[in-house]
BALOBA-1460 file (C-alpha; in Angstrom, 3 decimals):
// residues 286
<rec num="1" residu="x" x="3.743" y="-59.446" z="30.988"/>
<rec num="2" residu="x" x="0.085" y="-58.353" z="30.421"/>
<rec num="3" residu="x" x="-0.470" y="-54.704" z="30.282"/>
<rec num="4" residu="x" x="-3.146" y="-54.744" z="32.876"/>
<rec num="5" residu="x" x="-0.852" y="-56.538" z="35.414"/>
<rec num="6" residu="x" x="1.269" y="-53.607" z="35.062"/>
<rec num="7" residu="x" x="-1.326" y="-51.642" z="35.360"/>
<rec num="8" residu="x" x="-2.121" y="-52.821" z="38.452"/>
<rec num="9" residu="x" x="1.351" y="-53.119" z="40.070"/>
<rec num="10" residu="x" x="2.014" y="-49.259" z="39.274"/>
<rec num="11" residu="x" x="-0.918" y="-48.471" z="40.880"/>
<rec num="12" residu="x" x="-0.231" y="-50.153" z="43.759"/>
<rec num="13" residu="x" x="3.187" y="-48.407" z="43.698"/>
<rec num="14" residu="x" x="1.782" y="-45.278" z="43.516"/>
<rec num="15" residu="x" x="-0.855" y="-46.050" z="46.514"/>
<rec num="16" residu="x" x="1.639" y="-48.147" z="48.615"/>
<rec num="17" residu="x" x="-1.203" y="-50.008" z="49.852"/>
<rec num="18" residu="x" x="-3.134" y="-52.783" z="47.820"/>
<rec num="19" residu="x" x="-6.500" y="-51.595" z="49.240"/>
<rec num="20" residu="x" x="-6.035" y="-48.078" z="48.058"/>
<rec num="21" residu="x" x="-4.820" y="-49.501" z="44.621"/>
<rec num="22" residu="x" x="-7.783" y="-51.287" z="44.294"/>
<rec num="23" residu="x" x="-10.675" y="-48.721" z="44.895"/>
<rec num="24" residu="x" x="-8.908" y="-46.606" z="42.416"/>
<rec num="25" residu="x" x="-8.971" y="-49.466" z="39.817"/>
<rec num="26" residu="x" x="-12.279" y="-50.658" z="40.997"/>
<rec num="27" residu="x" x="-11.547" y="-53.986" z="41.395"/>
<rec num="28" residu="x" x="-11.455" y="-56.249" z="44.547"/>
<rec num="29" residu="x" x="-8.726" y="-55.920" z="46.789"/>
<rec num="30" residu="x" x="-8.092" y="-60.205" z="46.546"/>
<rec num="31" residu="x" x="-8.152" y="-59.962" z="42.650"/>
<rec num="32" residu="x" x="-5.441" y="-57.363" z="43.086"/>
<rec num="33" residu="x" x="-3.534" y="-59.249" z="45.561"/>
<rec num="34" residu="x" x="-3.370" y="-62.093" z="43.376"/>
<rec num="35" residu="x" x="-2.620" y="-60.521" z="40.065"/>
<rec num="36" residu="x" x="0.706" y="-58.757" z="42.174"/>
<rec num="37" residu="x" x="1.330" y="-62.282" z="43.252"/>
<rec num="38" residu="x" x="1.428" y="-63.652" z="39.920"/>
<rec num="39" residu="x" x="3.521" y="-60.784" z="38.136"/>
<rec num="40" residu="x" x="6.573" y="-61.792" z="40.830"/>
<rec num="41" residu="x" x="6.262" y="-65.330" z="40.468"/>
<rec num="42" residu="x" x="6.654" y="-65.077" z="36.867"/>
<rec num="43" residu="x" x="9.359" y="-62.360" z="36.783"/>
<rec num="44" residu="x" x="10.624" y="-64.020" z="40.245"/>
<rec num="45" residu="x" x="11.759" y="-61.309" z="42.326"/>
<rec num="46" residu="x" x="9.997" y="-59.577" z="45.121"/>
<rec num="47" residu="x" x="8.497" y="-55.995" z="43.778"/>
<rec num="48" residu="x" x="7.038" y="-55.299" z="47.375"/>
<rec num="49" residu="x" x="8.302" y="-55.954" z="50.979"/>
<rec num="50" residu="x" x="4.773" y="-55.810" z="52.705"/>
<rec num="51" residu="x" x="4.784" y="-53.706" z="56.182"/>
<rec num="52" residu="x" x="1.928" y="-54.500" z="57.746"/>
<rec num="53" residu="x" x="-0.972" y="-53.038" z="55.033"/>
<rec num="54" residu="x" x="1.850" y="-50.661" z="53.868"/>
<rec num="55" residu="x" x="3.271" y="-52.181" z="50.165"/>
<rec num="56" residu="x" x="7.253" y="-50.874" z="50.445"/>
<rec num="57" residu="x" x="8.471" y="-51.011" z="46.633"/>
<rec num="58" residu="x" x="11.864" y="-52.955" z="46.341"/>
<rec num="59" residu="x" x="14.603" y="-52.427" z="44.054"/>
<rec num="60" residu="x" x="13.403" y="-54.602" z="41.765"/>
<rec num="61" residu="x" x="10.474" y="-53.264" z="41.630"/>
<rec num="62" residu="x" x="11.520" y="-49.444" z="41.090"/>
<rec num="63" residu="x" x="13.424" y="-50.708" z="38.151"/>
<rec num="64" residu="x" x="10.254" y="-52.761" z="36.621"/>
<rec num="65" residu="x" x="8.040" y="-49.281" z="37.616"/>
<rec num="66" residu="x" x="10.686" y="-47.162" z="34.731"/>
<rec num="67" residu="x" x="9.480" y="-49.531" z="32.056"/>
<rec num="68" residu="x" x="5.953" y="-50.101" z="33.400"/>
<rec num="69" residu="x" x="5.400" y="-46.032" z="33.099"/>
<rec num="70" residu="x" x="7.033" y="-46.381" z="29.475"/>
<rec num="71" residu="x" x="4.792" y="-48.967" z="28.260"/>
<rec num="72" residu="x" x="1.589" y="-47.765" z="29.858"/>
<rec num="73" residu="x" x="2.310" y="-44.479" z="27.966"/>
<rec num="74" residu="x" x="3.046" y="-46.565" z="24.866"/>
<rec num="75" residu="x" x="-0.244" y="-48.354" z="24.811"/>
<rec num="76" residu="x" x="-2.041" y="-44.928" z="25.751"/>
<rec num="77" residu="x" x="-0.428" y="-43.193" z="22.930"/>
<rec num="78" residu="x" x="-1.145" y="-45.751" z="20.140"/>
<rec num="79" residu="x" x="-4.666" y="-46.081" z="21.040"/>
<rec num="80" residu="x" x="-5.044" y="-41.942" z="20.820"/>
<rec num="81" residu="x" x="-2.777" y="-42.383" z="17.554"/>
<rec num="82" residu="x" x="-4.821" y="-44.826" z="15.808"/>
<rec num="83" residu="x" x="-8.457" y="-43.289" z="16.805"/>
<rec num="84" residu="x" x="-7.087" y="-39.763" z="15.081"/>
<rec num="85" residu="x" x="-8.748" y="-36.929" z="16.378"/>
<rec num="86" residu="x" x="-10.186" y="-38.877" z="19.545"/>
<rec num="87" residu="x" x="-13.000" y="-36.307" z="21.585"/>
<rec num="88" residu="x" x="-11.688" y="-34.937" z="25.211"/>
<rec num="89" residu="x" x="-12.980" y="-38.040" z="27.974"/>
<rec num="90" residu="x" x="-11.603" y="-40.124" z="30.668"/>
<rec num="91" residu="x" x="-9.796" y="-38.583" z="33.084"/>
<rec num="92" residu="x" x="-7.613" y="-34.891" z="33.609"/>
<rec num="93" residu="x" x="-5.765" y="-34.836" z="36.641"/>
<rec num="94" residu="x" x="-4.914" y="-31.210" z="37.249"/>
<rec num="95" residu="x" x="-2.260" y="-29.654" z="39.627"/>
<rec num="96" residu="x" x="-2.601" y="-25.706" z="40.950"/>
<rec num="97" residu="x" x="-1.202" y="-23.650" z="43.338"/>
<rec num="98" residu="x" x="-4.090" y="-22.802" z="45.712"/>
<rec num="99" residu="x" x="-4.670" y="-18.996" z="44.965"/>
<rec num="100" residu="x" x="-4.515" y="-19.571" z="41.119"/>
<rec num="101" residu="x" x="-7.131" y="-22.492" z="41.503"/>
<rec num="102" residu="x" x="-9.497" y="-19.817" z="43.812"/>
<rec num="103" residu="x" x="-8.609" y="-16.878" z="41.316"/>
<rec num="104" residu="x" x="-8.528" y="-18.125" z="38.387"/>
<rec num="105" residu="x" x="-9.729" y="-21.346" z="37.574"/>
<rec num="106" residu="x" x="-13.043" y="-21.504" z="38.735"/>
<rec num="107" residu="x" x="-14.424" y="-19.176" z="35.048"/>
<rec num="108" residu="x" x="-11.997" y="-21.863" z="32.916"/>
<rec num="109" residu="x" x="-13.133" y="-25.048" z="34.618"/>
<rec num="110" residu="x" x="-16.636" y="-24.106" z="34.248"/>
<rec num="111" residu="x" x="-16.505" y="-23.789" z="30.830"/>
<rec num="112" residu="x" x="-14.370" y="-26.741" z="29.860"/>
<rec num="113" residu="x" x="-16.578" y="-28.712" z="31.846"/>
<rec num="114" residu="x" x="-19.486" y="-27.385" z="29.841"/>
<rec num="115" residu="x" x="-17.130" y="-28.158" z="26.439"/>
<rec num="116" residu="x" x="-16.175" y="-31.446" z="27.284"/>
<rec num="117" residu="x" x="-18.380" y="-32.790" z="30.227"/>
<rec num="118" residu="x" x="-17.280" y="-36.438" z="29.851"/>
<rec num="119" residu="x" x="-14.200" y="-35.364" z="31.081"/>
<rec num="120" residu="x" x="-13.722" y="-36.359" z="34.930"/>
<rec num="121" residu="x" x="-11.806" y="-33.531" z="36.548"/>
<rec num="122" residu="x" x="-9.844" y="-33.606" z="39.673"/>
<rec num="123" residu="x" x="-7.747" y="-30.603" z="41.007"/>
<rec num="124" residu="x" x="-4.799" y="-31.323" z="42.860"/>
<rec num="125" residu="x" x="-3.430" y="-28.136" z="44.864"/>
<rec num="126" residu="x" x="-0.015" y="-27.133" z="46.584"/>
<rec num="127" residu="x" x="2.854" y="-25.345" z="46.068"/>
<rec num="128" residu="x" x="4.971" y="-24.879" z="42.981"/>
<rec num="129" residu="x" x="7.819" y="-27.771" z="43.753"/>
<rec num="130" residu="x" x="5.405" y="-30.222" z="44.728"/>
<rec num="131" residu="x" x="3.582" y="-29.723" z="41.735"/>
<rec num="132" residu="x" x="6.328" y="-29.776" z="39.289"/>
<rec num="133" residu="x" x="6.978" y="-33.178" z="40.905"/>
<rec num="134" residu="x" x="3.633" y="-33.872" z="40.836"/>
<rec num="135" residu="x" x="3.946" y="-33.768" z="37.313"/>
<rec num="136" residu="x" x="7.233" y="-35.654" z="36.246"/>
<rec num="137" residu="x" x="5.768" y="-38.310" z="38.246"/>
<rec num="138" residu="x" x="2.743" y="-38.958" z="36.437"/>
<rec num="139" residu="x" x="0.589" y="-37.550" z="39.000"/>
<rec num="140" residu="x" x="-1.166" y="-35.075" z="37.744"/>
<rec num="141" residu="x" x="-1.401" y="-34.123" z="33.441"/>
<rec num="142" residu="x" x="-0.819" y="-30.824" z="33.470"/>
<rec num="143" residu="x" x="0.175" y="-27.971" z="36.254"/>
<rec num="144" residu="x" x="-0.227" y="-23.564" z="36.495"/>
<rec num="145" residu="x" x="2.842" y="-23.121" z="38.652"/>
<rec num="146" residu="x" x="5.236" y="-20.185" z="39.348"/>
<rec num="147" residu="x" x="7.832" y="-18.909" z="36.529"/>
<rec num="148" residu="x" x="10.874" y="-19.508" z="36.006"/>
<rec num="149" residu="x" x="10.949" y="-23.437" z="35.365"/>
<rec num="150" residu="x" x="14.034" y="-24.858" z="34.720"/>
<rec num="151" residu="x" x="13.485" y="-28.494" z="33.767"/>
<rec num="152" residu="x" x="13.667" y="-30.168" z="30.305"/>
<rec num="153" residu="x" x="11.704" y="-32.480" z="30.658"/>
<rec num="154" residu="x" x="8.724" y="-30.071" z="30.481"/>
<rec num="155" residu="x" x="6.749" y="-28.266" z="28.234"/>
<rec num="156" residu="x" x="5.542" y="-24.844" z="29.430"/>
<rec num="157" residu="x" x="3.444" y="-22.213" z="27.943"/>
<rec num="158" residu="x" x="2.709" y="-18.850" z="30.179"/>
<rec num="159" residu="x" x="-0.515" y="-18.429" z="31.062"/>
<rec num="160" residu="x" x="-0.677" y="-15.309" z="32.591"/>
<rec num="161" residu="x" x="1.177" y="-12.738" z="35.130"/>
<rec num="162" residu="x" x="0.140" y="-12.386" z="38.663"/>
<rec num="163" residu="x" x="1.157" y="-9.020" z="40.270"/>
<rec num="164" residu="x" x="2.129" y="-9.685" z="44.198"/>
<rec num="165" residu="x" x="1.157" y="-7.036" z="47.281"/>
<rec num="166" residu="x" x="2.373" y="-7.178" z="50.611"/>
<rec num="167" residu="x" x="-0.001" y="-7.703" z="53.587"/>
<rec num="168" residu="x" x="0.093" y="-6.200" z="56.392"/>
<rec num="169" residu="x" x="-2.471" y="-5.563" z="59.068"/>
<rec num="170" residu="x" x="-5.028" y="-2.673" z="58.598"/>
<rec num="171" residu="x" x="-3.480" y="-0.501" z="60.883"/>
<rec num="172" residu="x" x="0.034" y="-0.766" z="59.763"/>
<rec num="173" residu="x" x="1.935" y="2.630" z="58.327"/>
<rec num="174" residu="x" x="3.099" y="2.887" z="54.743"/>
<rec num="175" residu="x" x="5.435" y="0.373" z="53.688"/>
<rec num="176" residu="x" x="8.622" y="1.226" z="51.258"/>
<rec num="177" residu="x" x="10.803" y="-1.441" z="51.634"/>
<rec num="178" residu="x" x="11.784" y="-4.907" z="54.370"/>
<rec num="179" residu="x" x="12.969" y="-2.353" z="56.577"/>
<rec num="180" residu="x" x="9.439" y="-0.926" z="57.198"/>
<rec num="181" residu="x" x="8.265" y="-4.493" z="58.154"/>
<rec num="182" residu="x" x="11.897" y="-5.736" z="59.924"/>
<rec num="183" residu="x" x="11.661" y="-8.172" z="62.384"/>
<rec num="184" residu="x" x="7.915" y="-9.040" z="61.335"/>
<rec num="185" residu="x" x="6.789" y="-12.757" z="60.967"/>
<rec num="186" residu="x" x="6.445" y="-14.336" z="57.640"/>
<rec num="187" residu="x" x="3.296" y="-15.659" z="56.516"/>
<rec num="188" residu="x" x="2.879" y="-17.992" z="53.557"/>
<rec num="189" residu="x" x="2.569" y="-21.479" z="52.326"/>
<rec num="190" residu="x" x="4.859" y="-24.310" z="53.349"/>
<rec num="191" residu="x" x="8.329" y="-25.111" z="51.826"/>
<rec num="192" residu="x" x="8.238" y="-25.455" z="47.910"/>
<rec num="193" residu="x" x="5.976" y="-22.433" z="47.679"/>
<rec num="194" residu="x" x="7.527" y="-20.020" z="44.856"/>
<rec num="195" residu="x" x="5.850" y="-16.778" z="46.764"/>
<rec num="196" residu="x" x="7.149" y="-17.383" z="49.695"/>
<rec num="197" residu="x" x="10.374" y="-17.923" z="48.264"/>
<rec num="198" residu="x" x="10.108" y="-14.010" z="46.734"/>
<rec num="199" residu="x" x="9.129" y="-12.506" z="49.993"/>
<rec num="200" residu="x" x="11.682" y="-14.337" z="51.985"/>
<rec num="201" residu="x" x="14.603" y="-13.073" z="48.798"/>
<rec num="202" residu="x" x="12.955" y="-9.666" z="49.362"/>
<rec num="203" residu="x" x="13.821" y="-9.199" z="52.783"/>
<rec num="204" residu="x" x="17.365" y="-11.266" z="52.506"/>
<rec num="205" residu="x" x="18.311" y="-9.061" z="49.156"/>
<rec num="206" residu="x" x="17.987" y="-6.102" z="51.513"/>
<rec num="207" residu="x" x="19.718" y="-7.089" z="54.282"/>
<rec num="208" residu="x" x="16.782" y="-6.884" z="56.526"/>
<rec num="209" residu="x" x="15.766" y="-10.006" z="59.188"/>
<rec num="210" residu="x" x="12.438" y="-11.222" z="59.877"/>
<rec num="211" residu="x" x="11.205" y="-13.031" z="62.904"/>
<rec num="212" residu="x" x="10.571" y="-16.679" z="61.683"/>
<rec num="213" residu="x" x="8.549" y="-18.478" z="59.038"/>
<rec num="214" residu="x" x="4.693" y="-19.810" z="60.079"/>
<rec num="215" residu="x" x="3.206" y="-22.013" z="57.325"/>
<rec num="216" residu="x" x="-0.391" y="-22.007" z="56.790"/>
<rec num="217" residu="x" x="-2.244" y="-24.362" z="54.769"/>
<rec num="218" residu="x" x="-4.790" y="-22.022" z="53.197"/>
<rec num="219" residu="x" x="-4.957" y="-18.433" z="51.639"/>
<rec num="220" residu="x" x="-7.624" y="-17.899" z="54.130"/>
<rec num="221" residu="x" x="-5.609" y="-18.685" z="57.133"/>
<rec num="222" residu="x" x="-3.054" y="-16.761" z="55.945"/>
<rec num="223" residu="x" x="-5.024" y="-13.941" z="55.233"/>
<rec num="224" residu="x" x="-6.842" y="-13.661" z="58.453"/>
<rec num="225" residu="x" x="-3.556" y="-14.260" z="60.413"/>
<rec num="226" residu="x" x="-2.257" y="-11.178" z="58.768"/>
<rec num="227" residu="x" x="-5.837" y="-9.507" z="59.298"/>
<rec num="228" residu="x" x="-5.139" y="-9.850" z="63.455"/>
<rec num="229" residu="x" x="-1.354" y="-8.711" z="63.675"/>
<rec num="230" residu="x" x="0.494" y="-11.818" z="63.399"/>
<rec num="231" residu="x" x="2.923" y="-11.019" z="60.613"/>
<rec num="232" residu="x" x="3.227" y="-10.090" z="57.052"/>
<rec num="233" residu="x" x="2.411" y="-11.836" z="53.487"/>
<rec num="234" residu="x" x="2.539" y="-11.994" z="49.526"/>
<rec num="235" residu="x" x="-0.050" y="-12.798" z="47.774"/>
<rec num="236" residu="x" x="-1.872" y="-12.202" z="44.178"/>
<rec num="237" residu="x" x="-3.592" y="-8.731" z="44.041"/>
<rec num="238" residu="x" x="-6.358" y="-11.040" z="42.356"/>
<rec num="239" residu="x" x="-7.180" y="-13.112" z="45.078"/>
<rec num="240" residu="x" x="-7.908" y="-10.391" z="47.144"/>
<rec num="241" residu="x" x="-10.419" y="-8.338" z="44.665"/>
<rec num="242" residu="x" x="-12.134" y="-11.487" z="43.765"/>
<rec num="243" residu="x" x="-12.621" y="-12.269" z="47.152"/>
<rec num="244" residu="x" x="-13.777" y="-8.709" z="48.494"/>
<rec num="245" residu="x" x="-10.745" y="-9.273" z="51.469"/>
<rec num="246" residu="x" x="-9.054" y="-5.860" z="50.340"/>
<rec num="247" residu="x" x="-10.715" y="-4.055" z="53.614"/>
<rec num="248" residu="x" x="-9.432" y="-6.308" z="56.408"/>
<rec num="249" residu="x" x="-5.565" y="-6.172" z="55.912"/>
<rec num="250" residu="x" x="-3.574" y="-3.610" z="53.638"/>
<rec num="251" residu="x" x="-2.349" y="-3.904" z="50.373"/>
<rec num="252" residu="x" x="1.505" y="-2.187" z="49.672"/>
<rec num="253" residu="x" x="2.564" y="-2.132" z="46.124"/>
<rec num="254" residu="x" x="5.857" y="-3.723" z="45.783"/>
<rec num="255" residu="x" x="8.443" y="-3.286" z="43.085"/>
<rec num="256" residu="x" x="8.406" y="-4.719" z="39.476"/>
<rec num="257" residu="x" x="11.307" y="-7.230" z="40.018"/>
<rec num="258" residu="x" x="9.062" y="-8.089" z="42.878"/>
<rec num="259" residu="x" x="5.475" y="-7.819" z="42.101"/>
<rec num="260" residu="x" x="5.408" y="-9.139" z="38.681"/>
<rec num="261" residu="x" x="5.138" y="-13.178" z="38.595"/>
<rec num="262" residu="x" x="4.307" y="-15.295" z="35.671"/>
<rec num="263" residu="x" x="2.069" y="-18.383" z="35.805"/>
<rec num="264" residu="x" x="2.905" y="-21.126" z="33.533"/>
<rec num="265" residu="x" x="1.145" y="-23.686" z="32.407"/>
<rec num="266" residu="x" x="3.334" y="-27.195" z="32.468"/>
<rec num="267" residu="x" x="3.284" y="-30.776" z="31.066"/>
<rec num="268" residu="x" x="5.675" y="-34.143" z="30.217"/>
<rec num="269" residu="x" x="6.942" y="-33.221" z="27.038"/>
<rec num="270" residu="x" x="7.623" y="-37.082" z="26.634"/>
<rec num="271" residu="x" x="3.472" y="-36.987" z="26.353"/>
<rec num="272" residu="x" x="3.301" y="-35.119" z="23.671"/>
<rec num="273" residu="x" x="-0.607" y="-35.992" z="22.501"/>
<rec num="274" residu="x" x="-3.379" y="-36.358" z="25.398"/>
<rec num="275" residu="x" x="-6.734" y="-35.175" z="24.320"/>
<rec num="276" residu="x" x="-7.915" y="-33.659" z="27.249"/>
<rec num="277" residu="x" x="-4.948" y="-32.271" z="28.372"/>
<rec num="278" residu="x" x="-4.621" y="-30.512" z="24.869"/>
<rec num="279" residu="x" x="-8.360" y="-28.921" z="24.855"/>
<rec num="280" residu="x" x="-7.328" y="-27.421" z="28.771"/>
<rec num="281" residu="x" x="-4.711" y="-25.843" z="27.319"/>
<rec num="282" residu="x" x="-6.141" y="-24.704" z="23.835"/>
<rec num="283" residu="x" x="-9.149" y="-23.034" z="26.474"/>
<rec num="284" residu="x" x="-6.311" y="-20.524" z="28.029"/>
<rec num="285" residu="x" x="-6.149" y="-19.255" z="24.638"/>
<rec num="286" residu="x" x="-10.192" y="-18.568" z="24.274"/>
């Protein structure tokens, strides 16, 4: 098996679709199509059931896509190995939860782009579970996600701490506790999202019900919803300063157990050298 057939046939796994697979390998979808074809016939089993346009990976072919990761990584590493100290280029596929990537990386992009500008960045955003699998699956290199993470297979470094408030509308009374907001709607990100997760434990630890959940797919939308009555939120004190939204909703302090959040910073620790990845990380230190 030829390295760039299984190049091709994870990539196709990953797109489920052998058009998608190749514009991202810029190559023509019939070359593709053909090299897929080839890689079964001499393996002979069936890595895709085809559905229409959709590619549906088989059994076969989830076993082949363990090893094809493996050796893909393999060959990666020994080229980095035997160039030594090889300069930042290629590609860095980067994974955020939204209101870090408004908050905070816009100042460390910009200058790592200025560092290293043959590096092709691309910023992949959602919450902290999606992420984290984002990352063991060879999505994205590297991911600022919520503390704590609990998985071994990752290295993590903190970044920095976050301090949640809790938003309410401008005209709401002082806020001590759930009970001061019972019965309000909950406002945040959907499932998987790590803040959410607090807000909902700070009403449940308390004893005190809220209305229902309402996902939103941006801070904005979140924010404004609050802005206009339609529930509560938690969000990074941050976001709010940096983006001068302080005077259309209120900001409650909420306790240290609470408030206090720590963004970490996480990666395969089966990668363990990637020269871009490295200098992004090495520039939270600056």
């Amino acid at each position: 098996m030829e390295l760039s057939s299984l190049r091709i046939f994870k990539t196709v796994a990953e797109e489920g679709s052998v058009t998608q697979a190749a514009a991202r390998l810029n190559r023509v979808q019939s070359n593709v199509s053909a090299r897929l074809n080839q890689l079964e016939e001499s393996l002979g089993v069936t890595l895709f059931n085809r559905s229409g346009r959709r590619m549906l990976i088989t059994a076969e072919g989830s076993r082949l896509l363990e090893y094809a990761d493996r050796l893909l990584r393999l060959a990666d590493e020994a080229q980095m190995s035997v160039r030594g100290e090889q300069e930042p280029s290629g590609q860095l596929r980067i994974g955020s939860m939204e209101t870090t990537a408004a908050a905070r990386l816009p100042r460390v992009l910009g200058a790592y782009h200025r560092q290293y500008p043959q590096v092709d960045l691309v910023l992949d955003t959602g919450p902290t579970d999606y992420l984290i699998q984002q990352v063991l699956n060879h999505k994205v290199d590297l991911a600022l996600v919520s503390a704590p993470i609990e998985r071994p297979e990752l290295e993590q470094v903190p970044v920095f701490v976050e301090e949640l408030v809790l938003l309410t509308d401008a005209l709401h009374g002082p806020v001590e506790g759930p009970a001061d907001v019972a019965q309000r709607t909950l406002l945040g990100f959907r499932s998987g999202c790590s803040y959410r997760r607090r807000l909902e434990w700070w009403f449940a630890d308390a004893g005190v019900p809220h209305a229902r959940v309402a996902e939103f797919g941006t801070f904005e939308a979140i924010i404004g919803c609050v802005a206009a009555g339609m529930g509560v939120a938690m969000m990074p004190r941050e976001v709010l300063r940096q983006r001068g939204l302080g005077k259309t909703v209120q900001c409650h302090t909420l306790p240290p157990e609470v408030a206090e959040v720590e963004t970490m910073m996480v990666w395969r620790r089966d990668i363990p050298h990637h020269a871009a990845r490295d200098a992004f990380i090495a520039s939270f230190a600056q």
